[in-house]
C-alpha positions as CSV (number, residue, x, y, z in Angstrom):
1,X,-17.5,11.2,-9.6
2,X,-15.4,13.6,-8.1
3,X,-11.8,14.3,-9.7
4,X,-8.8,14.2,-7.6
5,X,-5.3,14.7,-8.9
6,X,-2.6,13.3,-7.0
7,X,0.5,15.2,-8.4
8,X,3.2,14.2,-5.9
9,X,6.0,11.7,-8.5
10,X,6.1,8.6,-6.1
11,X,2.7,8.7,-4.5
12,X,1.8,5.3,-3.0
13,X,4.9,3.4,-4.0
14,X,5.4,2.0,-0.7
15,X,2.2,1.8,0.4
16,X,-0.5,0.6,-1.9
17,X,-3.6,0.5,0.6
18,X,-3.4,4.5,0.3
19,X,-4.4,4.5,-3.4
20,X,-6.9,1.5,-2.7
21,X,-8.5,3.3,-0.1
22,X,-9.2,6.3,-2.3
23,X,-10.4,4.2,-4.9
24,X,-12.9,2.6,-2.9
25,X,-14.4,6.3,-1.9
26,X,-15.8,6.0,-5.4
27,X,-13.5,9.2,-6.4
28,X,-11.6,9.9,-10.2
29,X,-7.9,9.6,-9.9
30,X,-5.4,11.1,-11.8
31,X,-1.5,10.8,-11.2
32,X,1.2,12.7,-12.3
33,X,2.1,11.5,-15.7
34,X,5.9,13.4,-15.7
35,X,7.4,11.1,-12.7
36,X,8.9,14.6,-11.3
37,X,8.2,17.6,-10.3
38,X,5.0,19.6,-12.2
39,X,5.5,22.9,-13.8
40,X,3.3,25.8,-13.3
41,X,2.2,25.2,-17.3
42,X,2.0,21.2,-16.6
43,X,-0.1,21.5,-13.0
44,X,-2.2,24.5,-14.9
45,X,-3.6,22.3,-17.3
46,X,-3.6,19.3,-15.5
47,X,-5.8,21.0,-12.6
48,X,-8.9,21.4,-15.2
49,X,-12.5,19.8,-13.3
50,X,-10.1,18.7,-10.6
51,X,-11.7,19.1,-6.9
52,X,-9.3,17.7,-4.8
53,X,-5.5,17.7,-5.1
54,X,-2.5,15.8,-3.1
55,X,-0.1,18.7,-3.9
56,X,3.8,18.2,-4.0
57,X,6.0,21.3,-4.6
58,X,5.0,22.1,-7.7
59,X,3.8,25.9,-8.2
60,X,0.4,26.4,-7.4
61,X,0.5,30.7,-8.4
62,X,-2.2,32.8,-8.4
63,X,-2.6,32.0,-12.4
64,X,-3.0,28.2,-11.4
65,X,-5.4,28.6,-8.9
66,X,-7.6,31.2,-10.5
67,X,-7.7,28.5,-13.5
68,X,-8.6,25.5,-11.1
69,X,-12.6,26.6,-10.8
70,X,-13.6,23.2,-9.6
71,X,-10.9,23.0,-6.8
72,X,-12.0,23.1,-3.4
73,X,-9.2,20.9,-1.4
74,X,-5.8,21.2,-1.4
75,X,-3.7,18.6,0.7
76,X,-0.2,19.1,1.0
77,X,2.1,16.0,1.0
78,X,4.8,18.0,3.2
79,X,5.4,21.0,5.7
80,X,6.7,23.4,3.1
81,X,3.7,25.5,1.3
82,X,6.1,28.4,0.0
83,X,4.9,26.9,-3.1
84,X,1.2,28.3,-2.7
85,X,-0.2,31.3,-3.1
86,X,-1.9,31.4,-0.1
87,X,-3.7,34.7,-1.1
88,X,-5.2,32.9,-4.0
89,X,-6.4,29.9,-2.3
90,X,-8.0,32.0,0.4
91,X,-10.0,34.5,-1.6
92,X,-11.4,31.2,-3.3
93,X,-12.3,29.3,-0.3
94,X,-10.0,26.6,-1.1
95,X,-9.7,24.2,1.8
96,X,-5.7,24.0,3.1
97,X,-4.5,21.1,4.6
98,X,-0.3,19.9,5.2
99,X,1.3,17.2,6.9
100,X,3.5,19.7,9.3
101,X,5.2,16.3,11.4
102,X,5.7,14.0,8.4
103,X,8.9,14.7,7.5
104,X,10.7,16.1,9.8
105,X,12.6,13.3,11.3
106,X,13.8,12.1,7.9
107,X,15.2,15.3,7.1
108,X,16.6,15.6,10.7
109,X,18.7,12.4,10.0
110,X,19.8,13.3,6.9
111,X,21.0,16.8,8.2
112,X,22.6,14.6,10.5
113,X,24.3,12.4,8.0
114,X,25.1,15.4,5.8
115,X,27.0,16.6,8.9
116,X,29.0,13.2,9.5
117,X,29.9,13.1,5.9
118,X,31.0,16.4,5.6
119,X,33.6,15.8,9.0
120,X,34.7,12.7,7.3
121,X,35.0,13.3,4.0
122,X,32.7,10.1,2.9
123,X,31.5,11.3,-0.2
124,X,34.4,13.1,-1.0
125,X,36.7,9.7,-0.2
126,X,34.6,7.4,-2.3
127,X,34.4,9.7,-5.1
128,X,38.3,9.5,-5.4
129,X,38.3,6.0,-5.1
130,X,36.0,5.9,-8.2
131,X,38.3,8.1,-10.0
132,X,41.5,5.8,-9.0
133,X,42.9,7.7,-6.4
134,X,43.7,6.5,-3.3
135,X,44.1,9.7,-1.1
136,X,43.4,9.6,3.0
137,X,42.3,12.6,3.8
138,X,42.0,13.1,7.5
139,X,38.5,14.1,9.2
140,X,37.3,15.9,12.6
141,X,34.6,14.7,15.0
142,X,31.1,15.9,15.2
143,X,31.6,15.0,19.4
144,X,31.5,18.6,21.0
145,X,31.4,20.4,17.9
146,X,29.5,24.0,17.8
147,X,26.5,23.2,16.2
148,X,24.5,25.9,14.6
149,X,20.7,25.6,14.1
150,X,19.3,28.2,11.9
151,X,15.6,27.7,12.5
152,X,14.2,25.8,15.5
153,X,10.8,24.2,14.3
154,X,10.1,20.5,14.3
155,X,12.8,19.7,12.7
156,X,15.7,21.8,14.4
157,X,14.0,20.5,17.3
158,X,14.5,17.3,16.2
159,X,18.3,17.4,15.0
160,X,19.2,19.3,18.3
161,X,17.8,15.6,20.1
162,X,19.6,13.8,18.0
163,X,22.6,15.4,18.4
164,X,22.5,14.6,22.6
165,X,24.7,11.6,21.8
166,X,27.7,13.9,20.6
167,X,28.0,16.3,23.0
168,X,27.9,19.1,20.9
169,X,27.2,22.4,22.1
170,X,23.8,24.0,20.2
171,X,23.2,27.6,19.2
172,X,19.6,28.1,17.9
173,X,18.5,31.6,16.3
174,X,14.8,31.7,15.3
175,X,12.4,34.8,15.5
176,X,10.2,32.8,18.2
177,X,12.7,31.8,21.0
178,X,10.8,29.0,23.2
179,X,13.3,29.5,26.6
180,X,11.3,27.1,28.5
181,X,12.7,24.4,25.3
182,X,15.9,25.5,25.3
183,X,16.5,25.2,29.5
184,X,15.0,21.7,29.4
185,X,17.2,20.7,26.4
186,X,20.3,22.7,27.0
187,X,20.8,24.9,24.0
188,X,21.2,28.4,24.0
189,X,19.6,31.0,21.9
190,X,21.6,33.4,20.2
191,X,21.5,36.2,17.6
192,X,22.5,35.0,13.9
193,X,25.5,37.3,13.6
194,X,27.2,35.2,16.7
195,X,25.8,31.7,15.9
196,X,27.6,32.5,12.5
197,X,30.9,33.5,14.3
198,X,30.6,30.7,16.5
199,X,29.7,27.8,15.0
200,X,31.7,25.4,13.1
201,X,28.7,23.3,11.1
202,X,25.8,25.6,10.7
203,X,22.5,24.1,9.6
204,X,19.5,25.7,7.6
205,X,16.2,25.2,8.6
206,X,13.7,28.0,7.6
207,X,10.6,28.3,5.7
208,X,11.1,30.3,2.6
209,X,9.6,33.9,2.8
210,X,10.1,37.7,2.2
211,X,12.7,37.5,5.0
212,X,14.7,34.4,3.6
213,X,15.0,34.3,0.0
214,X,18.7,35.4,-0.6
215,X,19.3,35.7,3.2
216,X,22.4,33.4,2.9
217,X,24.2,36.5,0.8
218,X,27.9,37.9,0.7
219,X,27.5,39.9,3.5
220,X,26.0,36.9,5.7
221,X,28.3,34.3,4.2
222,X,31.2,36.5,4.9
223,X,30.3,36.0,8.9
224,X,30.8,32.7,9.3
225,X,33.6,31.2,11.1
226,X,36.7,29.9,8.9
227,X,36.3,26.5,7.7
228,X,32.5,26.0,9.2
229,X,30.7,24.1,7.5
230,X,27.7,24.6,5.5
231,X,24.6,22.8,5.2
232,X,20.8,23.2,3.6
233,X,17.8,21.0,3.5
234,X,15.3,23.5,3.6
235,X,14.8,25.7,0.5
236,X,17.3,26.7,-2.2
237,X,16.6,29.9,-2.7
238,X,18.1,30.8,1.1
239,X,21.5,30.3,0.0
240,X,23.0,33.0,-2.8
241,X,24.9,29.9,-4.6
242,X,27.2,31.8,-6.4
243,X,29.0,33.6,-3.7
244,X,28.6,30.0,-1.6
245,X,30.7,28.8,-5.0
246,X,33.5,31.1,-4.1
247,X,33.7,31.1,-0.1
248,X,34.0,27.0,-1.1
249,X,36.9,27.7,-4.0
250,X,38.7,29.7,-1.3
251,X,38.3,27.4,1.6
252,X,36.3,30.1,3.6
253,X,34.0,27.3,4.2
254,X,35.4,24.4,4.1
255,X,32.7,22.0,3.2
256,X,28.4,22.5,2.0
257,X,25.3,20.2,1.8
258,X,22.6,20.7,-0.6
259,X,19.6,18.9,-0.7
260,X,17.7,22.2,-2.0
261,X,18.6,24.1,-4.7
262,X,17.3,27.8,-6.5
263,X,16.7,25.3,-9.6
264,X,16.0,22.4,-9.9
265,X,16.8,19.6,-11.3
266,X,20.6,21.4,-10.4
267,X,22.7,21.9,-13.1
268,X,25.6,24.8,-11.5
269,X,29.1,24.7,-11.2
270,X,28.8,23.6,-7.3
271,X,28.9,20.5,-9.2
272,X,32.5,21.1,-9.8
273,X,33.8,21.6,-6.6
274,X,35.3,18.4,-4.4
275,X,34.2,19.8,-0.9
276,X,30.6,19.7,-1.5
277,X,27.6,17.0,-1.1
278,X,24.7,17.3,-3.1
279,X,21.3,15.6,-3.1
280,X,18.2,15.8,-5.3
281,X,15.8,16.8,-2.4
282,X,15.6,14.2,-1.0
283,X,14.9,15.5,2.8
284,X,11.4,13.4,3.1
285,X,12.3,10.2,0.9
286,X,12.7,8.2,3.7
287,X,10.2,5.2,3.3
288,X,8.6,4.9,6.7
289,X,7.6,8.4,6.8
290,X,6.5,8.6,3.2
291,X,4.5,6.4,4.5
292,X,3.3,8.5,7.2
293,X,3.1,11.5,5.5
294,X,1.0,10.0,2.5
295,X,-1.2,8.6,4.9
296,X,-2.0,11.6,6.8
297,X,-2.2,13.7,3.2
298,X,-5.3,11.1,2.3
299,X,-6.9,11.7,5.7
300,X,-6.5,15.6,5.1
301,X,-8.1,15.1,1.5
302,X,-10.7,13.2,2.5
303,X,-11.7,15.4,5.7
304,X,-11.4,18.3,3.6
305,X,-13.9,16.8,0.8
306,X,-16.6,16.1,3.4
307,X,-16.4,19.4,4.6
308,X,-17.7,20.4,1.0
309,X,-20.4,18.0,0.2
């Protein structure tokens, strides 16, 4: 039987026809045993006579993939594969699959939530009334807001439609500038030092490369217009968090929103400040396109496994 290791932490849980499915293609299942996210040392071992792997974002490094002899498929549950060392998996021949649509709406609406929380003050609120306190604190609208949008894939495509409603007026900065899009859905595309100045909730959505990691330093967060606010659901290690810590303490930006962090399971001293909104990335955990996203990571595995027989 052919061994398949399925290593995302909630695989199937809200749709159990997946897992049937692969069962009845006469395969060897394993699941992740930890209920989070693997570690390099964790995936290594786990990996051993495995041929075919659901990945999460666990690190699949040059050492784990030079280990994994058997491994011939890799379907990635997710759009992200910053996680992969895609030099490794080519020089073996490894078979690369991702799920590039999945979760982009779910993130979308939660970049969208993060940004009427953040306006509102609804986490903020509610964590005062926990404490006792009863304190109004009084918001801004999102209608005709500046709005940012660092990144303009899927899913900045995405936000920027579901932001039509609130008349806001959308700056996009991305390295591939589609004019025809941005006519058609009346945005504007603008370099990042002015999108910065201009914007008062700017948005992070960028795949994590060379370019990115740390982009989001003192010298970039020092740009960006008094009391903006901040927000990123793409990759943690964007976004210096220790100078974000102090242009929060200071009130240079008035407000963040994390669901990604340079670590995690986060455990920094963002956690102290009141004018921040953090999540456990959470981005794609939105049920329906779990679903989705599952469902086309099976199709991918099992395409990718005929390929090889």
């Amino acid at each position: 039987m052919i061994k398949i290791l399925i290593s995302t932490s909630s695989f199937g849980e809200y749709d159990k026809t997946l897992m049937e499915e692969l069962k009845g293609k006469n395969l060897d299942i394993s699941l992740n045993p930890f209920g989070r996210q693997l570690t390099e040392r964790e995936i290594k071992k786990l990996l051993k006579d495995v041929v075919g792997l659901i990945a999460g974002t666990e690190p699949l490094t040059n050492d784990v993939i030079s280990n994994a002899r058997n491994l011939k498929v890799i379907s990635r549950c997710g759009i992200g594969i910053d996680n992969i060392d895609l030099e490794a998996v080519k020089k073996r021949g490894i078979k690369l699959y991702r799920t590039p649509e999945g979760p982009a709406l779910a993130v979308a609406e939660l970049t969208l939530g993060f940004m009427l929380d953040s306006l509102r003050y609804i986490s903020y609120l509610s964590r005062k009334i926990s404490s006792g306190r009863w304190e109004k604190k009084m918001g801004r609208l999102l209608t005709g807001k500046a709005v940012g949008i660092i990144g303009m894939g899927t899913i900045g495509k995405k936000l920027s439609n579901l932001l039509r409603p609130f008349n806001c007026r959308i700056l996009a900065y991305d390295n591939a500038p589609d004019k025809k899009l941005a006519e058609e859905n009346n945005f504007d595309y603008v370099d990042l030092d002015e999108l910065l100045r201009k914007s008062d909730i700017i948005t992070i959505h960028l795949p994590l490369s060379d370019k990115t990691i740390g982009l989001f330093d003192a010298n970039v967060l020092s740009k960006i217009k008094d009391e903006a606010i901040l927000i990123n659901t793409s990759r943690g290690k964007i976004v210096d968090e220790n100078v974000l810590y102090g242009a929060l303490k200071t009130g240079k930006i008035s407000y963040a929103c994390l669901d990604v962090f340079r670590e995690e399971p986060y455990n920094g001293k963002l956690k102290e400040l009141d004018n921040v909104t953090l999540t456990c990335h959470v981005g794609a955990y939105a049920r329906e396109v779990r679903r989705d996203m599952e469902k086309q990571a099976v199709e991918n595995l099992l395409k990718g496994l005929e390929m090889i027989e």
